[in-house]
C-alpha atoms as one frame of an Amber mdcrd trajectory, in Angstrom:
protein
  28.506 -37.284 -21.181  31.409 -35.307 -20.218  32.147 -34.315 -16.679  31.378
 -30.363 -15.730  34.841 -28.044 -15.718  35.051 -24.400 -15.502  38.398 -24.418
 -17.455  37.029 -22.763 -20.275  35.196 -20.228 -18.254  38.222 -17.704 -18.439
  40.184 -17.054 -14.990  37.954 -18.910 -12.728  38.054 -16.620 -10.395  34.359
 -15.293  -9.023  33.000 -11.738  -9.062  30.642 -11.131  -6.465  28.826  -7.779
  -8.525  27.290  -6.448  -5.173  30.410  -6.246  -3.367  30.920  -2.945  -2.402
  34.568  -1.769  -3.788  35.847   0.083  -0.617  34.242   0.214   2.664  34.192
   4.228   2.695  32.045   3.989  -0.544  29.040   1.885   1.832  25.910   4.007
   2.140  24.210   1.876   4.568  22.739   3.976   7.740  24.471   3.649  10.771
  23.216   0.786  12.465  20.670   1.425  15.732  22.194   1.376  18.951  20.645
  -0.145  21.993  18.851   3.091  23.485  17.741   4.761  20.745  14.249   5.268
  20.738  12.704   4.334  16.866   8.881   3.940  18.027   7.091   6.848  19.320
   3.815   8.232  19.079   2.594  11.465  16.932   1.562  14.758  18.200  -2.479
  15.369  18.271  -3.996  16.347  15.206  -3.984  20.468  15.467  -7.601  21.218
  14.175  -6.442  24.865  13.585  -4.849  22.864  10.214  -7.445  20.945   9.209
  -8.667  21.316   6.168 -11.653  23.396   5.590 -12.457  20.945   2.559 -16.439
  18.914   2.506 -16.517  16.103   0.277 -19.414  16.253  -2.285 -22.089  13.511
  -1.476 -21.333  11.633  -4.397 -17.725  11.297  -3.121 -19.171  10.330   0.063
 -21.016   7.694  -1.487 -18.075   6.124  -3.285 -16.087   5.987  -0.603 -18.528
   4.640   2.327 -19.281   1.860  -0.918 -15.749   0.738  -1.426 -15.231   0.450
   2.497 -18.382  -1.482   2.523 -17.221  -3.640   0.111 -14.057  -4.114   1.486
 -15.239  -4.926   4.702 -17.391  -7.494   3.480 -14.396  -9.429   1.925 -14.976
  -8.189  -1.215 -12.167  -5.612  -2.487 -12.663  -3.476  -4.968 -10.939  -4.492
  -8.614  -9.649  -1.428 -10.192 -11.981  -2.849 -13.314 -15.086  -2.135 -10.554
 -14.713   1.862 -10.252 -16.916   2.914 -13.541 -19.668   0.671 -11.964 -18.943
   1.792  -8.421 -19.213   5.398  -9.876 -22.606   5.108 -11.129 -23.764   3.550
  -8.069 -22.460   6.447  -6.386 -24.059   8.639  -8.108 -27.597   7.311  -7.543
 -29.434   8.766  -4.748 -28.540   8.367  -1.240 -31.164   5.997   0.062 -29.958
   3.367  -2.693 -26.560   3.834  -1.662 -27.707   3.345   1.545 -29.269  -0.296
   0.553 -26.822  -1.564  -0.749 -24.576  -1.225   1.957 -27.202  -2.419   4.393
 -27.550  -5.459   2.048 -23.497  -5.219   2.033 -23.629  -5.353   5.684 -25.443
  -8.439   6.130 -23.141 -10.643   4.376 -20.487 -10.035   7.194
């Protein structure tokens, strides 16, 4: 076995590829300074913009189902919305079952 040597590797000399070239070129953000202030809280909700938008039952359905199932541990696969949409599209008191029956597994 012959010992390890980076003679035939050219110069030698290492490249780092993710040095930057010149320090003007950097296009990192400033760094923070002590007193700014990064964490605040959001206006109110204005409900002059809210949208005037209802959700059709069906959609209503689906989505109370998937945070049903979520909420009992069991996260929807994206392989389980064709099923989830026909369940959602049976009437409401079914829907309604199975999330009681959902709801008892927590």
């Amino acid at each position: 076995m012959t010992p390890w040597s980076n003679d035939n590797l050219g110069s030698g000399a290492y490249v780092d590829p993710y040095a930057a070239p010149d320090p003007r070129d950097n296009t990192w953000p400033a760094p923070v300074q002590a007193g700014d202030d990064l964490d605040y809280f959001l206006p109110p909700p204005n409900p002059a913009e809210r949208l005037s938008r209802i959700l059709a039952p069906r959609d209503e359905r689906r989505l109370a189902l998937n945070a049903t199932l979520t909420a009992a541990g069991i996260p929807p696969m994206p392989e389980d919305r064709a099923v989830i949409d026909q369940l959602s599209a049976l009437p409401a008191d079914v829907s309604t079952v199975i999330q009681r029956w959902l709801h008892h597994t927590l």
